[in-house]
C-alpha positions as CSV (number, residue, x, y, z in Angstrom):
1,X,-12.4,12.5,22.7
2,X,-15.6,12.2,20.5
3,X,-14.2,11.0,17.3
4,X,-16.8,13.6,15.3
5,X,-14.2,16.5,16.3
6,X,-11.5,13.8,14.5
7,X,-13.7,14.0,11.8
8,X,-14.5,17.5,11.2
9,X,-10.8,18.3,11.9
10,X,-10.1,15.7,8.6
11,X,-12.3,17.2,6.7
12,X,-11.4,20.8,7.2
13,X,-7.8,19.6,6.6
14,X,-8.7,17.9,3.8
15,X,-10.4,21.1,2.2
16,X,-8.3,23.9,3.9
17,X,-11.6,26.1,3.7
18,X,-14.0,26.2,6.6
19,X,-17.1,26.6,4.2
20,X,-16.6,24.2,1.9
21,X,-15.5,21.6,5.1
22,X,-18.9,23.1,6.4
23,X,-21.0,21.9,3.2
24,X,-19.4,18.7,2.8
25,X,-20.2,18.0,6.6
26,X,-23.9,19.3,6.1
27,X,-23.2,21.3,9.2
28,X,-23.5,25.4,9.5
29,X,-20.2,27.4,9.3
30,X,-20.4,28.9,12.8
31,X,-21.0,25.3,14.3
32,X,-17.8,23.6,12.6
33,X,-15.5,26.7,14.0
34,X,-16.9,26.4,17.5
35,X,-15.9,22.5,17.3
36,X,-12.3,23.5,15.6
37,X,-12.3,26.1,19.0
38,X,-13.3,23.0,21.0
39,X,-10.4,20.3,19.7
40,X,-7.8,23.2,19.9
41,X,-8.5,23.7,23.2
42,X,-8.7,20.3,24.6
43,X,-5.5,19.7,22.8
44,X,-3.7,22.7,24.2
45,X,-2.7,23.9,20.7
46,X,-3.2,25.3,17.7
47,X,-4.3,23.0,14.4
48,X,-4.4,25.6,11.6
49,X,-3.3,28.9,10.9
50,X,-5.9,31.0,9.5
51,X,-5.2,32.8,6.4
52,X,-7.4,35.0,4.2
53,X,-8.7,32.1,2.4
54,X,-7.5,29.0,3.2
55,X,-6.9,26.9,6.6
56,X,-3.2,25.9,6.7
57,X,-1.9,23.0,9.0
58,X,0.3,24.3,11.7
59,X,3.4,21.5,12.8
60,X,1.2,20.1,15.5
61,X,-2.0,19.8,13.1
62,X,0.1,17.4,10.5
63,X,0.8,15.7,13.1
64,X,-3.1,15.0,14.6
65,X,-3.8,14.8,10.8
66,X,-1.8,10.9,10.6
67,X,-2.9,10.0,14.3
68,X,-6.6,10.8,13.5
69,X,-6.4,8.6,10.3
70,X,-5.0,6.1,12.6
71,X,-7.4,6.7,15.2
72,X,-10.8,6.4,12.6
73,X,-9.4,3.6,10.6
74,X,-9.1,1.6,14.2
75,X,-12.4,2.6,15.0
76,X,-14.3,1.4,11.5
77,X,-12.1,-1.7,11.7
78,X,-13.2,-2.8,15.2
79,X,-16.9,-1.6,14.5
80,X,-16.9,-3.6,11.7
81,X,-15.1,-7.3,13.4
82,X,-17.6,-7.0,16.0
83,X,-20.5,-6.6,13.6
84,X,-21.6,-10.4,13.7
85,X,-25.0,-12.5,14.3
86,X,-25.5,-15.9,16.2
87,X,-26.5,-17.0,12.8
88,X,-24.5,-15.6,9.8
89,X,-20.9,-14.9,9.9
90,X,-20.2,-10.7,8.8
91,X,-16.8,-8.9,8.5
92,X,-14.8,-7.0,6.6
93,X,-11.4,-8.1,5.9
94,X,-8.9,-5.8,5.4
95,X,-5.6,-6.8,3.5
96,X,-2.7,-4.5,2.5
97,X,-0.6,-6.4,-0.3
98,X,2.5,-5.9,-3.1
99,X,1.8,-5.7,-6.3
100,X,2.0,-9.3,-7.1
101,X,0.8,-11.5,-9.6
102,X,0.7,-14.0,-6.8
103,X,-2.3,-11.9,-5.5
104,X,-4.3,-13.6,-7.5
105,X,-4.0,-16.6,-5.2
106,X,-5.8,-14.6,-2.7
107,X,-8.3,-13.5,-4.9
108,X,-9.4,-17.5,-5.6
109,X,-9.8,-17.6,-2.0
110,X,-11.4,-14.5,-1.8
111,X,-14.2,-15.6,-3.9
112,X,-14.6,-19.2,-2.5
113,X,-14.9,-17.2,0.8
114,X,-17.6,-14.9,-1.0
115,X,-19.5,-18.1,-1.8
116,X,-19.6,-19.7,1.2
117,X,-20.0,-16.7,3.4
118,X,-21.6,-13.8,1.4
119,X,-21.9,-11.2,4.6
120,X,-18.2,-11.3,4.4
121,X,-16.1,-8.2,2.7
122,X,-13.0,-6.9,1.8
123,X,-10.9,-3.7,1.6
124,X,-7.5,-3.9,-0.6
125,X,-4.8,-2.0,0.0
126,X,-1.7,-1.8,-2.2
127,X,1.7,-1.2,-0.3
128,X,5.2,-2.0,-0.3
129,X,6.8,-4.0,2.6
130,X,7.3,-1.1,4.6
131,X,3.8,0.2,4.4
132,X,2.5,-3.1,4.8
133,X,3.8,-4.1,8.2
134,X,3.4,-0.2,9.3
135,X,-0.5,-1.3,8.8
136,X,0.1,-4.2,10.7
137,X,2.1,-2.9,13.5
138,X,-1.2,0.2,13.6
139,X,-3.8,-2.8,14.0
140,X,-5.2,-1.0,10.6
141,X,-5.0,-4.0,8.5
142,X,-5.3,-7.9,9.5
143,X,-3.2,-9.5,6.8
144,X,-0.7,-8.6,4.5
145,X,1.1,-10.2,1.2
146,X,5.2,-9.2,0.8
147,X,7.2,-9.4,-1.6
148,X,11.2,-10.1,-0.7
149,X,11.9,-10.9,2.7
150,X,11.5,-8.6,5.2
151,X,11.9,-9.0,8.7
152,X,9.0,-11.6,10.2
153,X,10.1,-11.2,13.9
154,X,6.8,-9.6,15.2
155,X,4.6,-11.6,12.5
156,X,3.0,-15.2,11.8
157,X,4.4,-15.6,8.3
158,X,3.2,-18.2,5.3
159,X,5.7,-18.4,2.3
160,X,4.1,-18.9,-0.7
161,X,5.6,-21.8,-2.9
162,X,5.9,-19.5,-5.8
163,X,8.2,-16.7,-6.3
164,X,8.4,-13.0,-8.7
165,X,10.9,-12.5,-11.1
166,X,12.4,-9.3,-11.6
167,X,13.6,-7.5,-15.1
168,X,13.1,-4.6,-17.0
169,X,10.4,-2.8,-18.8
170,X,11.5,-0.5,-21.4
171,X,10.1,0.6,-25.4
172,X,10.2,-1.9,-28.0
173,X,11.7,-0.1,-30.2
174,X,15.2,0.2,-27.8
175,X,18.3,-1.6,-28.8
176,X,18.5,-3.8,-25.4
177,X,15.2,-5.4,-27.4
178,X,17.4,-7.7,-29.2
179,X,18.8,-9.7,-25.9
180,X,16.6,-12.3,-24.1
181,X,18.0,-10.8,-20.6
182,X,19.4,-8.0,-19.0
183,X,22.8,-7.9,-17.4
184,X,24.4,-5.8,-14.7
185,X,26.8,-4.2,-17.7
186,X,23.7,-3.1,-20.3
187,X,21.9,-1.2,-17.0
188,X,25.0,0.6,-15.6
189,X,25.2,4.1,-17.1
190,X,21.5,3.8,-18.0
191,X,18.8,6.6,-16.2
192,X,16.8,3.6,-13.9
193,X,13.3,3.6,-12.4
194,X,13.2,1.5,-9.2
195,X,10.8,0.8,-6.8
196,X,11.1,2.8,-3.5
197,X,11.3,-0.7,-1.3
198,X,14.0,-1.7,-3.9
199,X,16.1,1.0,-2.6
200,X,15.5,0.9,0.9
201,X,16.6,-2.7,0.5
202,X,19.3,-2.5,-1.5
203,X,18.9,-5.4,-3.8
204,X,18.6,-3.9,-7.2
205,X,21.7,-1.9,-7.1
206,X,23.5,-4.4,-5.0
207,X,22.6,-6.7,-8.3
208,X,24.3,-3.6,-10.4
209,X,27.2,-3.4,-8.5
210,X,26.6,0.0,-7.7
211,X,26.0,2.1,-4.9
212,X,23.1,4.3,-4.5
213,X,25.2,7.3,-5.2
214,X,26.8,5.7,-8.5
215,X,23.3,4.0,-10.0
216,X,21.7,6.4,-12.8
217,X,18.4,6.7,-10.9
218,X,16.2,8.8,-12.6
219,X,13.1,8.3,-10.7
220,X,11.3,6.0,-7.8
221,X,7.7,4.6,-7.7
222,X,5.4,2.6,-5.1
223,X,2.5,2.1,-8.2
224,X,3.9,0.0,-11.0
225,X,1.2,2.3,-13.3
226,X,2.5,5.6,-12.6
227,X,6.2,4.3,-13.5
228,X,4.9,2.9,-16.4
229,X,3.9,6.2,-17.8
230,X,7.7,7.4,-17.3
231,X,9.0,4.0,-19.5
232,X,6.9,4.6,-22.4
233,X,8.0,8.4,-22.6
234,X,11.4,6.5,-23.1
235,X,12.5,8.6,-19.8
236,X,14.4,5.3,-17.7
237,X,14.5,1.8,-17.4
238,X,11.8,0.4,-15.3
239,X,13.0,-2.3,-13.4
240,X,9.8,-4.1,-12.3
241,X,8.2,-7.9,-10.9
242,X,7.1,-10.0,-13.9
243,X,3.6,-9.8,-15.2
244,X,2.7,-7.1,-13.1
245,X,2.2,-4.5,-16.4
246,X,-0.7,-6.4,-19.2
247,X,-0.1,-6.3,-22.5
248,X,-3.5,-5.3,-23.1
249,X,-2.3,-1.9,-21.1
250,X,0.4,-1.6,-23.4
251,X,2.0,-1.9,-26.5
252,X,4.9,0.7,-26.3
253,X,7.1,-1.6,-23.6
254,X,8.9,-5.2,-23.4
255,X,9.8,-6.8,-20.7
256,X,13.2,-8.5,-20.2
257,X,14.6,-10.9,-17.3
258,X,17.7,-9.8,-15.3
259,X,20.6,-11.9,-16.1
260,X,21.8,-12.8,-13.5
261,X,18.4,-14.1,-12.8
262,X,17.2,-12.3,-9.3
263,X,13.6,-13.5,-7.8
264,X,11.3,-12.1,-5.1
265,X,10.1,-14.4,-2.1
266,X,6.6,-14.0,-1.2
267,X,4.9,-14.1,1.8
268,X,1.4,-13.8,3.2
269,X,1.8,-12.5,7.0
270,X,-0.4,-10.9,10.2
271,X,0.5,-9.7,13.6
272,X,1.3,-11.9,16.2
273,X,-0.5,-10.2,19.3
274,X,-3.3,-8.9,17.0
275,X,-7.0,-10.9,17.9
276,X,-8.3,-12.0,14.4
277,X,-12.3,-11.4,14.0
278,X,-14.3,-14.4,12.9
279,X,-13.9,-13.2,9.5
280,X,-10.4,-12.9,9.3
281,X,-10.3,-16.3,10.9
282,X,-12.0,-17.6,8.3
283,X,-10.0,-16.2,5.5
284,X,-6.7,-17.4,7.1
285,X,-8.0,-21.4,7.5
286,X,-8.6,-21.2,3.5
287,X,-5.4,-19.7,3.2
288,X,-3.7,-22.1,4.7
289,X,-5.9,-25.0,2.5
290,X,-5.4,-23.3,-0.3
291,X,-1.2,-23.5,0.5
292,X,-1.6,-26.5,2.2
293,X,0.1,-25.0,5.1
């Protein structure tokens, strides 16, 4: 399958309107149908339904929508590891990673790697655990840094000798202000905003004593800034990692330990049937300096 018909099928997905899918692809309106015609029928079915005005996504469309994001991203990525001279060593290194302060670790090595091999790139990802090692089982990503600890059976795992502390964001101005930690009893009937890997996990209400069905939860997040928005509006508790929310971002919040005091393992993983590029070879011996691994 030519991987332009992936393409223009994306973009007229993306858009939902053949002309503007057209403009944006600097190809003429009658051309882009007649390659829509083509993928349908060397897929047997129908992508879109075609309304007065807009292109909607038929069942079997969604579902070429996430394979041809798959299917592009793996070709980029292994255009881009086999993009190398005799003489200088290029890449691009993908990584898919928690929020973490620990990142930051990875961002020294990042920029020692930068010095020492300027042809080399990155692209970042932000995910949770889930996310993450969905990336690595898809070959879209070669590393990946996780936060709690998830199940390493297919992976090469590093732990890092650090770990993330977990507590509560909420406005300054709150009663709860006045403690130096948060217990279990102060959180109970209060409306909570926890991370969606929290709850697939079960570890913050299993700290609460709850159940999912008895914890207040008033809303989930994957992006510690959109939740953030929610705990300044005085809408929930954010239960959050340390350190992941500056001060300089905000001056309506505090943050507060959990008491009993409940930390975060991190570790810095890839595949283990997955062929690392020079690049990414690279990376993971200065990783594994840097952690004296």
């Amino acid at each position: 399958m030519d991987t332009r018909l992936l393409e223009y099928f994306l973009t007229i997905a993306q858009e939902e309107n053949m002309t503007h899918a057209a403009e944006i692809l600097h190809v003429t309106q009658p051309t882009l149908s007649k390659q829509l015609n083509k993928l349908e029928d060397l897929l047997g079915v129908k992508l879109f339904q075609r309304e007065s005005r807009r292109m909607v996504l038929t069942e079997e469309g969604y579902i070429l929508r996430d394979r041809a994001k798959t299917i592009l991203g793996l070709t980029v990525k292994t255009f881009n590891d086999l993009q190398k001279s005799e003489e200088v060593i290029h890449g691009n290194i993908k990584l898919s990673v928690a929020e973490s302060d620990a990142f930051r670790n990875l961002v020294k090595i990042m920029k020692q790697i930068h010095e020492e091999h300027p042809m080399i790139t990155f692209d970042i990802h932000s995910g949770d655990a889930f996310s993450v090692t969905e990336q690595l089982d898809q070959g879209l990503i070669d590393f990946g840094l996780l936060v709690g600890t998830p199940n390493l059976e297919k992976y090469h795992a590093l732990k890092l000798p650090t770990k993330d502390r977990w507590g509560v964001l909420f406005k300054k101005e709150d009663l709860l202000a006045a403690f130096d930690a948060i217990s279990p009893e102060q959180l109970k009937d209060q409306p909570l905003i926890l991370s969606k890997q929290a709850l697939k996990t079960n570890e913050l209400t299993g700290w609460l004593g709850l159940s999912m069905e008895e914890a207040n939860i008033f809303a989930s997040y994957n992006l510690i800034n959109n939740a953030v928005m929610l705990a300044e509006e005085g809408l929930g508790y954010l239960i959050s990692l340390d350190k992941l929310v500056n001060s300089s971002k905000t001056d309506k919040l505090v943050f507060r330990p959990l008491n009993p005091q409940m930390e975060a393992p991190l570790y810095f993983i890839w595949h283990q049937h997955h062929v690392l590029s020079s690049a990414a070879t690279i990376f993971l011996e200065a990783v594994r300096e840097y952690l004296n691994y």
